[in-house]
C-alpha positions in Angstrom: 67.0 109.0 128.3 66.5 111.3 125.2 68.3 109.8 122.2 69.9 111.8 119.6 73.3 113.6 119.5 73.8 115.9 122.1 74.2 119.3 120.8 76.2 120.7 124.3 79.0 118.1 123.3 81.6 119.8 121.1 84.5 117.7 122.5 86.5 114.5 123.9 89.5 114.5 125.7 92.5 111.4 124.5 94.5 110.6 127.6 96.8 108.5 126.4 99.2 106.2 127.6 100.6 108.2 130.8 99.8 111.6 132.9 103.3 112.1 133.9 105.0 114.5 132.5 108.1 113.0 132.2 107.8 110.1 129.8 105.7 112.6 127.1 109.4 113.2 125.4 109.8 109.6 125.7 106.6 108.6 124.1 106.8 111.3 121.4 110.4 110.9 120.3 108.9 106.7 120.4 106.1 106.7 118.2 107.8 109.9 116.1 110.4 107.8 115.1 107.9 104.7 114.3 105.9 107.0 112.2 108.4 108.2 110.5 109.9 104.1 109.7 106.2 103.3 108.4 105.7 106.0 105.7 109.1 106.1 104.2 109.2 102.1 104.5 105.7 102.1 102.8 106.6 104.7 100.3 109.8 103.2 99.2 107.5 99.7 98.5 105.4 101.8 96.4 107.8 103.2 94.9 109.9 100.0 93.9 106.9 98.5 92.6 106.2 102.0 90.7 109.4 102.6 89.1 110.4 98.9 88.2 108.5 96.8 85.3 109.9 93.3 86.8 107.1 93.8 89.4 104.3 95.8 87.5 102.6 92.0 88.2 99.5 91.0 90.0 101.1 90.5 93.4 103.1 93.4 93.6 99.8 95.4 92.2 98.3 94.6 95.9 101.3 95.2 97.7 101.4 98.5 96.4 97.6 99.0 97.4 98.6 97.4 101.1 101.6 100.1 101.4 99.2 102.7 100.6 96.5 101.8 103.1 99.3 101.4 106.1 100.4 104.8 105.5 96.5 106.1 105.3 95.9 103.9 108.8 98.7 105.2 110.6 98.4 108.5 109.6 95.1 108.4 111.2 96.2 108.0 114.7 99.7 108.9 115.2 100.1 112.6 113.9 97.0 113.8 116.4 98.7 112.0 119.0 101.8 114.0 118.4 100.2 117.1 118.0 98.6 116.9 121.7 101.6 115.8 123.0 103.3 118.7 121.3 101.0 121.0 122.5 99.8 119.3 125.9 96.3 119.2 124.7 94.2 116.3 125.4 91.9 118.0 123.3 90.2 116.2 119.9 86.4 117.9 118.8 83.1 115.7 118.3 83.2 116.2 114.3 86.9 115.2 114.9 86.3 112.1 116.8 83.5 111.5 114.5 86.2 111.3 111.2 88.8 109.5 112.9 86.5 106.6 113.6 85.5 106.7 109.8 88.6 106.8 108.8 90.0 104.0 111.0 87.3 101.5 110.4 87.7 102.4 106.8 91.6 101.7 106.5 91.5 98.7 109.0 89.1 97.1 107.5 90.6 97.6 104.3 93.9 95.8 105.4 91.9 92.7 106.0 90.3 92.6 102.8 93.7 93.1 100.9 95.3 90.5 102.9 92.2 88.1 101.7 92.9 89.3 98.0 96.3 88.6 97.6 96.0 85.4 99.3 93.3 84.4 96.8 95.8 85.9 94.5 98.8 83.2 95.6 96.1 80.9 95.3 95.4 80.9 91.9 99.6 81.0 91.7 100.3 77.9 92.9 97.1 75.9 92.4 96.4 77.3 88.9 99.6 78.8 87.2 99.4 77.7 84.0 96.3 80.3 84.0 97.3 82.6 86.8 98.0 85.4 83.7 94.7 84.8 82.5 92.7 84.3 85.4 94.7 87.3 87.4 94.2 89.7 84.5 94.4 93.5 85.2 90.4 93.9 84.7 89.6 91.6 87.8 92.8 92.8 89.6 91.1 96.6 89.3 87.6 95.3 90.0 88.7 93.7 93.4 90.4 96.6 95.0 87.5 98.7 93.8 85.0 96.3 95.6 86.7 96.2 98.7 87.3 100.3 98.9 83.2 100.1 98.2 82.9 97.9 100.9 84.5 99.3 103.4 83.6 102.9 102.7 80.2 102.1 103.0 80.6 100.0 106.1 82.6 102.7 107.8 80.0 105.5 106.6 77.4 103.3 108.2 79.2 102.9 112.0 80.0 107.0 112.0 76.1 107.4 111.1 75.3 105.0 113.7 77.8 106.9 116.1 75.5 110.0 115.3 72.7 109.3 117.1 74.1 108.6 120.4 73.8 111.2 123.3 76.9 111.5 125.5 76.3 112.8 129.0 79.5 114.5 131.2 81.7 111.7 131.1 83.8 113.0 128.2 87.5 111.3 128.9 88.5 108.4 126.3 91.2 106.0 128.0 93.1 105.6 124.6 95.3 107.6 122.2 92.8 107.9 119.3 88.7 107.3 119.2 88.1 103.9 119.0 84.5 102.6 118.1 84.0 100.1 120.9 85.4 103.2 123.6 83.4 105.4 122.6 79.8 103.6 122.4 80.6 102.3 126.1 81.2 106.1 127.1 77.5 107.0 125.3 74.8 107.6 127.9 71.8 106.4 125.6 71.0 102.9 124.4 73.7 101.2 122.4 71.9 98.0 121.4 71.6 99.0 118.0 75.2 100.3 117.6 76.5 97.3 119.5 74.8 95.1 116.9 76.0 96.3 114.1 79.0 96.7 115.5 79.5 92.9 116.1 77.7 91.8 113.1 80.2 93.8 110.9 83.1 92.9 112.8 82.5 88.9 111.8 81.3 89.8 108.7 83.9 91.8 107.6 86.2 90.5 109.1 85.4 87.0 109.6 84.7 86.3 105.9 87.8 87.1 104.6 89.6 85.3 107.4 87.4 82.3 106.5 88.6 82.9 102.5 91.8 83.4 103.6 92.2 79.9 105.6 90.6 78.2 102.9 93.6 79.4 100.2 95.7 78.6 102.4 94.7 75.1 102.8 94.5 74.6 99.1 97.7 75.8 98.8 99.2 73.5 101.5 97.7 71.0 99.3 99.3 71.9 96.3 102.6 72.1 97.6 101.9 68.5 99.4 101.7 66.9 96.0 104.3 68.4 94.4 107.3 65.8 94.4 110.7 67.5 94.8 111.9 69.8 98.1 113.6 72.4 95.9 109.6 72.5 93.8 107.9 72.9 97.9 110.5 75.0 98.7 110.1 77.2 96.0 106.5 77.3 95.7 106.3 78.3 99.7 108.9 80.9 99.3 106.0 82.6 97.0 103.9 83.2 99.8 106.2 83.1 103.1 105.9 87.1 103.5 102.0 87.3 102.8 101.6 84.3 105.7 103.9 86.5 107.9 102.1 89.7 107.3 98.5 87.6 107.6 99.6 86.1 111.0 101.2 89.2 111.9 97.8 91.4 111.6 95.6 88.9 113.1 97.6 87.5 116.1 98.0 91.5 117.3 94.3 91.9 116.6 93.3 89.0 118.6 95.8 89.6 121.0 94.6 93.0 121.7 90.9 92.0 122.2 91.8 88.9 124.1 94.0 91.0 126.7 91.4 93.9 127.1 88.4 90.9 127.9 90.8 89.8 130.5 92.1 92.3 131.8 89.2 94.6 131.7 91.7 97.4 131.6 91.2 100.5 128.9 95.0 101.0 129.6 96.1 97.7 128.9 94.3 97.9 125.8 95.4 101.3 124.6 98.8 99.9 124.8 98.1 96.6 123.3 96.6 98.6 120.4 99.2 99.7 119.5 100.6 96.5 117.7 98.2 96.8 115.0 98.0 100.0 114.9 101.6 100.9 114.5 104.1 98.0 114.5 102.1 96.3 112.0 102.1 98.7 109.5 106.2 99.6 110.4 106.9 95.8 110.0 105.0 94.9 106.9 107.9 96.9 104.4 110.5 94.9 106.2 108.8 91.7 105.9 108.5 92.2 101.9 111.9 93.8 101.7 113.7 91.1 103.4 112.5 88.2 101.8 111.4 89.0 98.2 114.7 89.2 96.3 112.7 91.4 93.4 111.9 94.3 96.1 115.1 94.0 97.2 116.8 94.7 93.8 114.3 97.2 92.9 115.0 99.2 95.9 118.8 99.3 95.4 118.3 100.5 91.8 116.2 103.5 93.8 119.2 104.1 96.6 121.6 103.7 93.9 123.6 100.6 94.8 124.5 98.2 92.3 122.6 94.8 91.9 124.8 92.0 91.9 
């Protein structure tokens, strides 16, 4: 077999969740509305953390940064999914498919290496907070957002590159509702040893290495909070990092979940579906998570809505 993109290929097709016609209102109206929830709940973090000084602090300087990148994942899927369903078009080009891989690897990626900063970030908190202003300075703050965007643009540039030079024969249809890597190397008709390699050696990586930095605040913060004498100190140095823990568990139990049930099911459908929980509930849950247990947000945002703080 020839390697090397194949010219004649100018387009994929996204089928989705369902053929029948019937359920398309159902689905757009569905992931509309969760869309929809996800930027303005996003938005309205940023904003809060923007507008307020209270939280112009290290912490809320990542939140921010996490806000932004849900809105930049989702927006990567979800609004060419409308758009076909709009226009019942299955329809998405090669130098379209091409992008949206980018730009998914990119943003996903980027999640997990947020999620490892601000835990590092809670870290240094709880275990250190005599010098958490010192050590957490705005220099270092800027410098690890920068490294991981550096990271994970080049990563992502690399695995569209390495998309490139695969030849795809007549088998066109992708059994999912947006380009996703592993999909489409499995539809290529050339050899994907190379792609496959760097695939998985990114993936733990990437992704395993902040996990790994992530468990290991976690268990120094469990041991800082173990030697602290009084409940009301545990509770309160717990309550610091409650929501990040929710958002971290959140993120990686519907990323496991979704490769665990594919493997087992062998089903594209089944995974297209169970995609969707880190593609879109995720992000749409992460606002509420920080909202509804972080009394600062939730004071900030009334001052936005205009109700008065008590």
């Amino acid at each position: 077999m020839e390697s090397g993109n194949d010219t004649q290929i100018s387009e994929f097709y996204l089928l989705g969740f369902s053929e029948k016609p019937e359920l398309q209102p159902l689905i757009f109206g569905l992931f509309l509305s969760m869309y929809l929830i996800t930027v303005f709940g996003n938005l309205l973090i940023i904003l809060s953390i923007s507008t307020d000084p209270n939280l112009h602090t290290p912490m809320y300087f990542f939140l921010a940064n996490l806000s932004f990148v849900d809105i930049c994942f989702t927006s990567t899927t979800i609004p060419k999914m409308l758009w076909n369903i709009q226009t019942q078009s299955k329809v998405i080009s090669y130098a379209g498919c091409i992008t949206q891989i980018y730009f998914l690897i990119l943003f996903a990626v980027l999640d997990v290496f947020l999620l490892s900063v601000m835990a590092y970030d809670r870290y240094v908190a709880i275990c250190h907070p005599l010098h958490y202003m010192v050590i957490m300075n705005p220099l270092l703050c800027g410098l690890l957002v920068l490294v991981s965007w550096i990271i994970c643009i080049l990563n992502s540039l690399l695995q569209s590159l390495m998309m490139l030079r695969l030849s795809f024969c007549t088998h066109l249809n992708i059994p999912h509702f947006f380009c996703e890597l592993n999909e489409m190397v499995q539809l290529a008709c050339s050899d994907t040893f190379l792609n496959n390699l760097v695939m998985y050696f990114a993936a733990l990586l990437l992704g395993g290495g902040p996990f790994a930095g992530i468990l290991y605040s976690y268990f120094k913060i469990v041991s800082s909070i173990r030697g602290i004498s009084s409940a009301q100190g545990k509770y309160k140095a717990f309550s610091t990092c409650a929501s990040h823990l929710s958002v971290v568990c959140l993120f990686y139990c519907t990323m496991l979940g979704v490769y665990l049930s594919s493997a087992a099911t062998q089903s594209s459908h089944a995974s297209a579906v169970a995609s969707v929980m880190y593609t879109v509930v995720t992000p749409m849950l992460n606002p509420f998570i920080y909202s509804l247990r972080n009394r600062d947000i939730k004071m900030a945002l009334r001052r936005i809505i205009g109700v008065p703080v008590m």
